[in-house]
Structures are given as C-alpha cells and as structure tokens.
C-alpha positions as CSV (number, residue, x, y, z in Angstrom):
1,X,34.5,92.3,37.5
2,X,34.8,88.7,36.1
3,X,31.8,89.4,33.7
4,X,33.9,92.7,32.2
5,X,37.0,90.5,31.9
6,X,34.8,87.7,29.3
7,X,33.3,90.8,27.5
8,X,37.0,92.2,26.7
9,X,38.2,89.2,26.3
10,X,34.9,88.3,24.0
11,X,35.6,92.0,22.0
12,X,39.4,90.5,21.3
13,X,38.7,87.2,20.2
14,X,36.3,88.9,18.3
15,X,38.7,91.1,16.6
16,X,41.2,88.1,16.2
17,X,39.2,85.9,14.2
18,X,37.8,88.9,11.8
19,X,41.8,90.1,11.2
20,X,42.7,86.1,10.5
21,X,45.6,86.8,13.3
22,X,47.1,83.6,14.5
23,X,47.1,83.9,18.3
24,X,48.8,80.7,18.7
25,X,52.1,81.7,16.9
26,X,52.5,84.1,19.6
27,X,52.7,81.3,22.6
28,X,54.9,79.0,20.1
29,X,52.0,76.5,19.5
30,X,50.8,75.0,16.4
31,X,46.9,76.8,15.3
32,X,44.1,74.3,16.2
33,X,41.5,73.1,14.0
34,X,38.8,74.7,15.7
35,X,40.4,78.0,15.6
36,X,41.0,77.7,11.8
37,X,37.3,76.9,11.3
38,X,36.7,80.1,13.2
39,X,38.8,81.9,10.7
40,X,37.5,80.1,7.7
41,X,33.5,80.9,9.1
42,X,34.1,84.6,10.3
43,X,30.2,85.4,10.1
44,X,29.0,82.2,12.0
45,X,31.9,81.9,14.6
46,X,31.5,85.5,15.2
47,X,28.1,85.3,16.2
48,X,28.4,82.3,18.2
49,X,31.3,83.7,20.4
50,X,29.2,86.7,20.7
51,X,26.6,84.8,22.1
52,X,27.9,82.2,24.3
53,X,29.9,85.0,26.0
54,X,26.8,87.2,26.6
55,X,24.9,84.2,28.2
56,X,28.1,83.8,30.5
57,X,28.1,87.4,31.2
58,X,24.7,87.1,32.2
59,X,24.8,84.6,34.2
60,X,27.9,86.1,35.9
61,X,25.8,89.2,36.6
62,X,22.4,87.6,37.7
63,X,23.8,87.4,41.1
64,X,20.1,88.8,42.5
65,X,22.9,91.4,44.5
66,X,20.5,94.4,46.2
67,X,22.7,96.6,48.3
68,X,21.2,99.7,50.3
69,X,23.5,102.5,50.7
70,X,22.7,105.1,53.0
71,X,25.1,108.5,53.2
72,X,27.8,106.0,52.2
73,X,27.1,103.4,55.1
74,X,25.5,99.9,54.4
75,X,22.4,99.2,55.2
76,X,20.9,96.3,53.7
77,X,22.6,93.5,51.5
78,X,20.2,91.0,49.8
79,X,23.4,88.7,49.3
80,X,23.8,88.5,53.3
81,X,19.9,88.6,54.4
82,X,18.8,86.4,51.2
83,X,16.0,88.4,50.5
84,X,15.1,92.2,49.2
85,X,13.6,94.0,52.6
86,X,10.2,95.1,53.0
87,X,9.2,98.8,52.7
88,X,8.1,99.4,56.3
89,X,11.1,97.8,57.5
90,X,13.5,99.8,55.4
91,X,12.0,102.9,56.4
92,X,12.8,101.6,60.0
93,X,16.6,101.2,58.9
94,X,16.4,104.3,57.5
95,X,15.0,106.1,60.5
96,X,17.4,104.0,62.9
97,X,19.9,105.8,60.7
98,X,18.8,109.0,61.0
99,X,18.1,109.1,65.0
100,X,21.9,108.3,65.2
101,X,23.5,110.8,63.1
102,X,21.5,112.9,65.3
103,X,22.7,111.9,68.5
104,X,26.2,112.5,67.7
C-alpha cells in the first residue's frame, strides 16, 4: 500500500513540476530553490523523480512475500516460515487440507 501511495504521490509531483504550479503557496511557505530548479529543468527533474520513486517502489515491493491460499484459508506464508516450501511438502498441506474438509 505504501509503494501505491509514492507512485501517486510520484504521478502528482510529476504533474506539478510540468504545470509550473507552486505547491508551496498553498501551505503559506516561501518556493525553495530546489523546487524552482525543478521547474526551471522540467525534462531532467522529471526523469529523476521518475526514477528515484520507481527504485523506492521497488524496494517497497521486493518484500520476497509468498502466500499460499487454499479455498480462501492460509496455508503457507514465506514472510512467517522464511523460506518458499518444498513441492512434496505443499502437496502434504494441501492434502492435510483436503482430508479435513472431508471429515466435516
């Protein structure tokens, strides 16, 4: 969720700098130097937001996360066991599983 929230936030600063708005008027502050370079270099700031907030949201989404669903209920989490499991051993999940929903 926090890697959706830079890449809107990356699309609107985006916007911002190609429309020349002046975000800082809005919270009564004076416009920074930096952020009137930005303006003044559309093409190169631009790019460089672009991709500084696509490595971010890469590494916010390079979590390693492997979640096993099966009919809805959990199974396996990578992020809890620390590792992906082994074919023989899901199929042993997946059977435990099964034997269950028939016993009810």
């Amino acid at each position: 969720m926090l890697a959706q929230a830079v890449g809107v936030a990356k699309i609107l600063f985006i916007v911002c700098i190609l429309s020349g708005a002046n975000l800082f008027n809005f919270i009564g502050q004076e416009q920074p130097a930096w952020y009137l370079w930005c303006i003044n270099n559309k093409i190169y700031s631009c790019m460089m937001v672009f991709f500084m907030c696509n490595a971010i949201e890469g590494q916010l989404v390079s979590t390693g996360a492997f979640e096993i669903s099966f009919n809805d209920v959990p199974v396996w989490s990578k992020l809890e066991t620390g590792r992906i499991p082994q074919p023989p051993e899901l199929f042993q999940i997946i059977d435990n599983h099964l034997n269950f929903q028939k016993q009810r």
